[in-house]
C-alpha positions in Angstrom: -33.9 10.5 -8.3 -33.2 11.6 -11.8 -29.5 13.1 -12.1 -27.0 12.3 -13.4 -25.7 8.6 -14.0 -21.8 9.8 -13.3 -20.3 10.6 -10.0 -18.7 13.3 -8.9 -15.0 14.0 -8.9 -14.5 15.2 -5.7 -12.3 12.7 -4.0 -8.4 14.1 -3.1 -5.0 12.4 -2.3 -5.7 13.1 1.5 -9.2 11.8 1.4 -8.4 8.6 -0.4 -5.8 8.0 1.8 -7.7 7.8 4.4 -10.4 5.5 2.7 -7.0 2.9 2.6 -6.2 4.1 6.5 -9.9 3.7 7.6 -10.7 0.5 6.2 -7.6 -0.9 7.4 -7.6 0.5 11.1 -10.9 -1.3 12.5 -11.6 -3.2 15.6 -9.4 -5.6 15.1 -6.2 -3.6 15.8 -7.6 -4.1 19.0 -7.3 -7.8 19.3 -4.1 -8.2 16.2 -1.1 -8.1 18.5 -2.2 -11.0 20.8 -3.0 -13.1 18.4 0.1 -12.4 15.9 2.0 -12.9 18.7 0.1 -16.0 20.0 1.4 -18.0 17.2 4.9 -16.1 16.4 5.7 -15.3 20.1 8.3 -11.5 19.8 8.8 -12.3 16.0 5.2 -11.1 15.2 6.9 -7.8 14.9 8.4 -8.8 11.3 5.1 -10.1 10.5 3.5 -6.9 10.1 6.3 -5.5 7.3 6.4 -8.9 5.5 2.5 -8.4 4.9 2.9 -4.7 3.6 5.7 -5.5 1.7 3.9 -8.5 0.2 0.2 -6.5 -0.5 2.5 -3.5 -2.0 2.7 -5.6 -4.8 -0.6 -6.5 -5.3 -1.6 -2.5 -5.1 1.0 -1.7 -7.1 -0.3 -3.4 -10.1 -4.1 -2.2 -9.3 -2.5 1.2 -9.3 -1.2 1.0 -13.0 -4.4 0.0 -13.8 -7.0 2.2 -11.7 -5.0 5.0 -12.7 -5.3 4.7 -16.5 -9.1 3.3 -15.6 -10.8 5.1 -13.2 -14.1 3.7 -12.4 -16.6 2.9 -10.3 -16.0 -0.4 -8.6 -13.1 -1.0 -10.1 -12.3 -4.5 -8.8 -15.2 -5.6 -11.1 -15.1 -3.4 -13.6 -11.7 -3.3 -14.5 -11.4 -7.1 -15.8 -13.8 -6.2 -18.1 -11.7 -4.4 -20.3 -9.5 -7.0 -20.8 -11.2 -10.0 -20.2 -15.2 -8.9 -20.7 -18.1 -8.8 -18.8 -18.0 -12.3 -18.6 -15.0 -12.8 -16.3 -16.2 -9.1 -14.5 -19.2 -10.6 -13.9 -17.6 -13.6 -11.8 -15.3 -11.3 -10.0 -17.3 -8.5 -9.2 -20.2 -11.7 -7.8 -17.2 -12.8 -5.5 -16.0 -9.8 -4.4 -19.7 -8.3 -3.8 -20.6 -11.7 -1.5 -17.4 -10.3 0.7 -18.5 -6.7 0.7 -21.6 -6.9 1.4 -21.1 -8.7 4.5 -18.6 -6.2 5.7 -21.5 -3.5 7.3 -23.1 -5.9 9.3 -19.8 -7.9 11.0 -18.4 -4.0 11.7 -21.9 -3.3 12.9 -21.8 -6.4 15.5 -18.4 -5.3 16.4 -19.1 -1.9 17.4 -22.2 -3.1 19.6 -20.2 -6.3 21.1 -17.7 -3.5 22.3 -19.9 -1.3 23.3 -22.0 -3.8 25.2 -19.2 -4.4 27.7 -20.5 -1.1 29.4 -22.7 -1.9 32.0 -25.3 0.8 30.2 -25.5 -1.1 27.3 -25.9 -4.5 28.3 -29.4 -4.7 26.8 -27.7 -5.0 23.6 -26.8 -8.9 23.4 -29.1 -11.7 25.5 -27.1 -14.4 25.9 -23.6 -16.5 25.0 -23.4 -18.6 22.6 -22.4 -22.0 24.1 -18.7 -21.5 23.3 -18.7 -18.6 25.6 -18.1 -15.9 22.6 -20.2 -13.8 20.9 -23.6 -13.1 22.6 -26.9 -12.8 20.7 -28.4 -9.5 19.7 -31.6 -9.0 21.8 -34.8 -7.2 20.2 -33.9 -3.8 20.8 -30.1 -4.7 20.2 -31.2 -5.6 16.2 -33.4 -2.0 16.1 -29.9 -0.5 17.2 -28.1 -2.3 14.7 -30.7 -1.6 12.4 -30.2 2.2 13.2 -26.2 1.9 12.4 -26.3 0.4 9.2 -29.2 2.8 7.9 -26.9 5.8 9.3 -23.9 4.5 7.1 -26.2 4.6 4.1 -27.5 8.4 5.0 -24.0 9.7 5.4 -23.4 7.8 2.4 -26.1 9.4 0.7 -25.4 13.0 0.9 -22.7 12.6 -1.4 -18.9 11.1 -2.0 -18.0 14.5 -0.5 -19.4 14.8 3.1 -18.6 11.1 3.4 -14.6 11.8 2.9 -15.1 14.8 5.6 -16.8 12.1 7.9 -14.4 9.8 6.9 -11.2 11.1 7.2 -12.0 13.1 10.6 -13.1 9.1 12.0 -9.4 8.6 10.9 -7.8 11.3 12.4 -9.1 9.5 15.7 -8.9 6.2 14.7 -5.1 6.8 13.9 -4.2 9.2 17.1 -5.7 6.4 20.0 -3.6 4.0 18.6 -0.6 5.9 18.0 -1.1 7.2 21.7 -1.5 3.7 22.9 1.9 2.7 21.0 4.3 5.5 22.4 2.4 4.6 26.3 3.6 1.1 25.8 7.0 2.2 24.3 7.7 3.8 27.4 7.5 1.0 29.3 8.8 -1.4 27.1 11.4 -4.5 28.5 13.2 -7.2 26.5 12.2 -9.3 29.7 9.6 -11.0 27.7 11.6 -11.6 24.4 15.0 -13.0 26.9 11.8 -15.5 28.5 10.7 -17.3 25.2 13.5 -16.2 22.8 12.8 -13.5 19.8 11.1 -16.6 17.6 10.3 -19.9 19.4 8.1 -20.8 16.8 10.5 -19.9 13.6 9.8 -18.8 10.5 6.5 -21.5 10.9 5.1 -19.2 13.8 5.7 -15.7 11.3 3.9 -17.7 8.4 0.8 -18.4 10.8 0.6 -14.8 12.3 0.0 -13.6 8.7 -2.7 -16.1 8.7 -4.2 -17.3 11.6 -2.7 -14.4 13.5 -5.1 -11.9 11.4 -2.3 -9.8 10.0 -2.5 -10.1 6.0 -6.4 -9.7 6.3 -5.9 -6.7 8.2 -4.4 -4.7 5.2 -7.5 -6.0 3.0 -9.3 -2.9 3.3 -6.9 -1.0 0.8 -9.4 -2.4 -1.5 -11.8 0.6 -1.0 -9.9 3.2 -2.3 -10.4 1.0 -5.7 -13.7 1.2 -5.7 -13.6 5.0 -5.3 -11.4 5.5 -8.1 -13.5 6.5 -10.6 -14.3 9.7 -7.7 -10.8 10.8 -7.3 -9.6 14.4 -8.7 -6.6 13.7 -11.0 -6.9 10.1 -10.2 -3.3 9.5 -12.1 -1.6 11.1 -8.8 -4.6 10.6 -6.5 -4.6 6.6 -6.9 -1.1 5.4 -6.6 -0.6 8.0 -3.6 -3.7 6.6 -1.5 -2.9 2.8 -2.2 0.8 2.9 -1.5 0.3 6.0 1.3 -2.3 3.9 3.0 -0.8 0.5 3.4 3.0 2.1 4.4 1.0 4.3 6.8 -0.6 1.2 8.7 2.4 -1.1 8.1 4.3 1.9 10.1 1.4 1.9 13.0 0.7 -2.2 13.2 4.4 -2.5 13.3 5.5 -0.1 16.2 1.8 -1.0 18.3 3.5 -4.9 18.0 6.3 -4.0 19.4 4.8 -2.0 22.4 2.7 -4.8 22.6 5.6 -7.8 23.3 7.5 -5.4 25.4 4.7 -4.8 27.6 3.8 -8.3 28.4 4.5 -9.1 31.7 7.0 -12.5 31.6 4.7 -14.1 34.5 2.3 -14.2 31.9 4.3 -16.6 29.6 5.0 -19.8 31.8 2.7 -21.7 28.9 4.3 -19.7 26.0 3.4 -17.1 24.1 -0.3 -19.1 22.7 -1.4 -19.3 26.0 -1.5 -15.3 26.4 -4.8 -14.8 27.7 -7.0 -12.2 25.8 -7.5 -9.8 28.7 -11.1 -10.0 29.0 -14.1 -8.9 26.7 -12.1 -5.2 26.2 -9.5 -6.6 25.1 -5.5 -7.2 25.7 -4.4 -3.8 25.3 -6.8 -2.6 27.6 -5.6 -5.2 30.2 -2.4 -4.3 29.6 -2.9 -0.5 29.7 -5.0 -0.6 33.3 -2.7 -3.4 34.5 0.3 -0.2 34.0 -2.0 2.1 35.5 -3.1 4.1 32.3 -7.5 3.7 33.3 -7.6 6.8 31.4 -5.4 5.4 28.3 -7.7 2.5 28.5 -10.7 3.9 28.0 -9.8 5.8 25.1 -8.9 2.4 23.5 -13.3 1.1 24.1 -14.0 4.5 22.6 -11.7 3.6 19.4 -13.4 0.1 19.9 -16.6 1.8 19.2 -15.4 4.4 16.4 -13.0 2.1 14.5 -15.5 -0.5 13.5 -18.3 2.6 13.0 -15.6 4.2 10.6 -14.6 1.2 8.8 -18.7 0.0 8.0 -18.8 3.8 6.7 -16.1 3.1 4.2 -17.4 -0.3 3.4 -20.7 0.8 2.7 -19.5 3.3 0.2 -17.5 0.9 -1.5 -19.9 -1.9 -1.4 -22.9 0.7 -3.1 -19.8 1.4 -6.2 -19.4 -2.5 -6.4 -22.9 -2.9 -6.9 -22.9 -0.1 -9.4 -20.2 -1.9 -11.5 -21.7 -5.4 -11.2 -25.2 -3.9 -12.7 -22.9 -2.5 -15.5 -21.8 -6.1 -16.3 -25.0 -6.7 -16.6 -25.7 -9.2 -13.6 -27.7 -6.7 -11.4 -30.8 -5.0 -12.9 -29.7 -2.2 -15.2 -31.3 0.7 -12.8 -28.9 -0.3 -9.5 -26.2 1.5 -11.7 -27.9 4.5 -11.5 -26.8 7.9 -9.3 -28.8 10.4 -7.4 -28.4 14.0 -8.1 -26.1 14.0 -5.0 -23.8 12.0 -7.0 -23.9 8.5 -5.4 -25.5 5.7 -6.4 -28.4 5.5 -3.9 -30.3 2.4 -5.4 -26.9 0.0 -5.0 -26.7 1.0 -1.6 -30.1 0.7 -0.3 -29.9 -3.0 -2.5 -26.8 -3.5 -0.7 -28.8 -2.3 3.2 -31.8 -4.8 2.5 -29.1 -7.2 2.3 -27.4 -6.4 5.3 -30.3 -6.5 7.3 -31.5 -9.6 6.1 -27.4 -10.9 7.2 -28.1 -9.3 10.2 -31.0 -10.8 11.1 -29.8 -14.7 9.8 -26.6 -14.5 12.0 -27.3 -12.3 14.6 -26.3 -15.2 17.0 -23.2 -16.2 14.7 -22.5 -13.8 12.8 -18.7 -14.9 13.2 -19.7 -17.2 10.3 -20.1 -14.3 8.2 -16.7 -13.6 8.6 -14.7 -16.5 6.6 -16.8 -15.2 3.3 -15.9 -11.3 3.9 -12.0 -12.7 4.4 -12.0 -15.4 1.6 -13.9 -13.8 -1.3 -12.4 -10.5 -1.0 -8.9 -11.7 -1.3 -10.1 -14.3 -3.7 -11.7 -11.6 -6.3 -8.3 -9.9 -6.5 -6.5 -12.4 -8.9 -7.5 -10.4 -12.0 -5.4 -7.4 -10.9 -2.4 -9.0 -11.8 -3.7 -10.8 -14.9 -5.5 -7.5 -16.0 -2.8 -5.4 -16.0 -0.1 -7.1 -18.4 -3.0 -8.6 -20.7 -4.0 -4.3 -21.3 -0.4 -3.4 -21.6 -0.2 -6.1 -24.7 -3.7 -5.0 -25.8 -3.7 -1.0 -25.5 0.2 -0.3 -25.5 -0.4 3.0 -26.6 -2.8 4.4 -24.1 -1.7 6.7 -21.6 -0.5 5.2 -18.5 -0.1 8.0 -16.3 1.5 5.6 -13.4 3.7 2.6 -15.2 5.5 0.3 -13.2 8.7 -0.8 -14.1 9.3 -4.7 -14.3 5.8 -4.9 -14.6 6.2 -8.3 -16.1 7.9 -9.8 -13.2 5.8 -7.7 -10.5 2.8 -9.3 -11.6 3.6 -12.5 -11.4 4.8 -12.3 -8.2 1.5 -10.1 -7.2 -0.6 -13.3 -8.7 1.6 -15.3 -6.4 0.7 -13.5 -3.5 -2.5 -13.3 -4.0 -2.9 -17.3 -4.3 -1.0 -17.9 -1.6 -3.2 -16.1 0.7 -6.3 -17.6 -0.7 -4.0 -21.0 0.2 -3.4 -19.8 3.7 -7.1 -19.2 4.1 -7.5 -23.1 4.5 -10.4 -25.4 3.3 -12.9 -24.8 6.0 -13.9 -21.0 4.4 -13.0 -22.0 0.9 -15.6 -24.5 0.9 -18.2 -22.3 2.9 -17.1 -20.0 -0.6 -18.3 -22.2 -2.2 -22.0 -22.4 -1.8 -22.3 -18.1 -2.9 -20.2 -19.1 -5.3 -22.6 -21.6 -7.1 -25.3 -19.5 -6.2 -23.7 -16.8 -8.7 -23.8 -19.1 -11.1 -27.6 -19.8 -10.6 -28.1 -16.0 -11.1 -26.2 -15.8 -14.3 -27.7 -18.2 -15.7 -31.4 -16.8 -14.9 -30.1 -13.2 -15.9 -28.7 -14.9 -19.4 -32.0 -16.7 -20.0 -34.0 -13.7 -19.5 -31.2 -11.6 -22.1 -29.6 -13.4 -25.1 -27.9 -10.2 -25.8 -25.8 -10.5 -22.2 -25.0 -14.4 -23.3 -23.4 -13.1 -26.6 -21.5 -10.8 -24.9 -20.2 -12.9 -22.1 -16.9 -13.8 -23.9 -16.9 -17.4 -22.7 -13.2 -18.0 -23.8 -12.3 -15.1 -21.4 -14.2 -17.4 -18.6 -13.3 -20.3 -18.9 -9.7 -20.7 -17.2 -11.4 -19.5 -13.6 -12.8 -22.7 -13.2 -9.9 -24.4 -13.6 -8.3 -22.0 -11.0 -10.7 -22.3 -8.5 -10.7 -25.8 -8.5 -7.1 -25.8 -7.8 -7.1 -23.6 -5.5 -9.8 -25.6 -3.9 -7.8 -28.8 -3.7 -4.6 -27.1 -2.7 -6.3 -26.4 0.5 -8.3 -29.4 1.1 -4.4 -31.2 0.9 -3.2 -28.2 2.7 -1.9 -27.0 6.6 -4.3 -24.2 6.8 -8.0 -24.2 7.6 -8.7 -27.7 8.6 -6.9 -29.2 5.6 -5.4 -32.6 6.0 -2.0 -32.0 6.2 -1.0 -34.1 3.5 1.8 -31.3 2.2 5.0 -30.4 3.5 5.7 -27.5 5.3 7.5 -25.1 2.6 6.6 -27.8 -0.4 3.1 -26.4 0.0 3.6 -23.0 -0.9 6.1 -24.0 -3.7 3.6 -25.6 -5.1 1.5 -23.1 -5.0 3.3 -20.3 -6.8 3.8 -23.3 -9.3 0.3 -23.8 -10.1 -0.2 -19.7 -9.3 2.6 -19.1 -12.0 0.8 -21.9 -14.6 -2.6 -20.4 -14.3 -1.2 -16.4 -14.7 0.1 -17.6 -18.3 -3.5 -19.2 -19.2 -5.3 -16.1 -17.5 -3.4 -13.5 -19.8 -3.7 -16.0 -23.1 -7.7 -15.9 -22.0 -7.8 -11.8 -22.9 -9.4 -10.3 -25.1 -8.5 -9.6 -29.1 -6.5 -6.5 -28.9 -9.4 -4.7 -30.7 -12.2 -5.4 -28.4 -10.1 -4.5 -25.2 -9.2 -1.4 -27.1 -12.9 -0.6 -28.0 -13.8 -1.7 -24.1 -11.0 1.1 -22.8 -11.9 3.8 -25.2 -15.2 4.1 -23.6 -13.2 5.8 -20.8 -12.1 9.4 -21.8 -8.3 10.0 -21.3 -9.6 13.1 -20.3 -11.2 11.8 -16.8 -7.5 12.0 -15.5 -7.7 15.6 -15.4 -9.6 17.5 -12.8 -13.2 18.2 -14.3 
């Protein structure tokens, strides 16, 4: 494995695109519209455009960014250059306890799904004793084990092969559910909308579907295409077209599939309100909705997009958990050799790091896995706050560097973006931020080994840079704890909560910014990436 230690540019605008598109269509567009609109009744249909409109800022502000710096794993490595490897090295441990959890959860999705076929019942044993998820049997964890060792190989072969597997999985992934939509158009009725009313929950019920109804972590997995940046042919067009393409095309789709959805609900159904809709079975509601209309055919379509969609999105998520890796090494908290590529261009030791660890996750939860969950969710969205913060601390440091995409009101976007993103780490509730924070301290238990064993990573940690996440965090921590969300105690008013929130969000964005780097070291940090890897090579 000797080649080269850069990857290959070889990753287009359609391609990229459909990295955003395929980790955000997964299995759980199969189960999003009941519960959006178990907790907002009909009004779950503005749920889904209030979430894109609120993440477009957030990728906005990566966009800037990735597009001036593409790299490899950029959610890690891009605080780096204006914080240092000290505050990368935090972010990129966060974000990698979420990633690399993401194979094995798509993994038990696709074989939960596909277990409901009576020719694949050997898969699971038993229930658990809530009646949910089943256990993996024996020769369900060598099929599991199979999966996740086939997202690696495809993986392997290249960045190239994998967009071409990639985006034709999306191609499907995208034309089931746009089928399923226009089916249930057709036979949409505002009898279900004149029984309950459009919101009988209010704007309370909208605020829950973008939480406990699923629908703001459904757009997370926009976050890919940032860790395939530093792949993408002319990356300054390449970037800000997948980001903003991707989440406008799903936004679009969730949208219209919620509103086939609540006009295909039969009113019977409703006698104990909308959060007593039943799920439909182990398929699923749409496909009780779609054979209850007489559409077997329809219906079956939807278990095979059961089976591809979680099968696409562990694809996508292994790629960009093996680039995340990659960057983390290059902060210095992985060995030095995880960082390195094969001569197909990919970096083959990160992801085979990143497989032993899924299979260990695979075997410790394979009759819980569910658990596993609440840390992809939480750390993910919790490892995006130095977007925000990283964007106006480089246009102070570097003003003269070439921004090939540069947002206009940056200054206010930002700050709004750093909002966002604490407010969904809020809505997240106490019960996973604490669970976050056992990997969390377990992070710190590795730095601290890795900066015993290398005095020269200590010196270069930039500790001021550091310092104001913990601060942060602990907020954050308490803000839930008093919280509505998450089994919090409900100490805050409704509405007061999320004031205070942007308050303290709006506090710690001045600190974070006044925590970056001298303007010389960020500008010595950035000019290790060539202005001229915009350009196609």
């Amino acid at each position: 494995m000797v080649a080269p230690q850069a990857p290959r540019r070889s990753v287009g605008p359609l391609g990229l695109t459909f990295v955003v598109v395929g980790g955000v269509v997964g299995s759980g567009l199969l189960f999003a519209p009941l519960f959006a609109a178990q907790q907002a009744g009909p009004a779950a249909i503005l749920a889904w455009p209030l979430a894109g409109l609120l993440l477009i800022t957030v990728v906005l502000v990566f966009a800037e960014v990735s597009a001036m710096l593409p790299v490899v794993g950029g959610l890690a490595r891009l605080p780096t250059f204006s914080h240092g490897p000290g505050v990368g090295i935090a972010i990129g441990w966060v974000a990698w306890v979420g990633y690399v959890t993401a194979a094995p959860i798509e993994t038990q999705a696709m074989l939960e799904y596909a277990s409901n076929e009576a020719a694949f019942d050997w898969l699971f044993v038993a229930e658990t004793p809530s009646g949910g998820e089943s256990a993996l049997s024996l020769p369900g964890i060598g099929a599991a084990t199979l999966v996740l060792v086939a997202f690696t190989a495809l993986n392997a072969y290249g960045v190239a092969l994998f967009t071409r597997v990639n985006t034709a999985l999306t191609w499907v992934k995208l034309l089931i559910p746009i089928a399923v939509t226009l089916a249930l158009l057709t036979h949409f009725s505002s009898a279900p909308i004149r029984e309950t009313g459009f919101a009988p929950e209010g704007l309370m019920g909208v605020l829950n579907a973008l939480t406990t109804g699923g629908v703001v972590f459904a757009f997370l997995g926009f976050r890919h295409a940032l860790d395939l940046a530093g792949e993408a042919r002319r990356p300054q067009r390449t970037i800000p077209i997948a980001l903003v393409g991707g989440i406008l095309i799903c936004t679009v789709l969730f949208t219209a599939l919620q509103l086939g959805f609540v006009g295909a609900v039969d009113p019977a159904e409703l006698e104990g309100g909308w959060g007593a809709l039943e799920r439909g079975g182990a398929n699923g509601p749409l496909y009780a909705i779609l054979t209850g209309l007489g559409m077997a055919l329809l219906a079956k379509l939807v278990l095979a997009d059961a089976v591809l969609g979680p099968f696409g999105a562990g694809l996508v998520s292994t790629a960009s958990t093996g680039r995340l890796a990659v960057a983390i090494a290059q902060n210095g908290l992985f060995p030095r050799a995880v960082s390195a590529f094969s001569r197909h261009g990919v970096p083959l030791r990160a992801m085979l790091l990143n497989l032993a660890v899924g299979l260990l996750l695979l075997l410790a939860f394979r009759d819980g896995w569910s658990e596993l969950l609440s840390f992809n969710s939480g750390a993910i969205v919790l490892s995006m706050c130095l977007g925000p913060i990283t964007v106006v601390a480089l246009r102070r440091q570097v003003p003269d560097r070439a921004r090939p995409f540069r947002i206009r009101g940056l200054p206010v976007l930002a700050r709004v973006a750093f909002i966002v993103v604490s407010l969904i780490v809020y809505w997240t509730g106490w019960d996973t931020m604490i669970k976050l924070t056992i990997p969390i301290a377990a992070g710190a238990v590795v730095l601290a080994w890795r900066v015993i064993r290398d005095p020269a990573l200590r010196r270069s940690l930039a500790i001021r840079s550091v310092v104001w996440l913990g601060p942060y965090y602990a907020g954050l921590l308490v803000l839930t704890l008093v919280g509505r969300f998450g089994g919090g105690l409900e100490l805050l008013p409704s509405g007061l909560d999320m004031v205070l929130v942007a308050g303290f969000a709006l506090v710690m964005f001045e600190w974070g910014v006044r925590s970056a780097l001298p303007a010389d070291a960020a500008a010595a940090a950035v000019a290790t990436v060539p202005e001229s890897a915009r350009a196609d090579p």
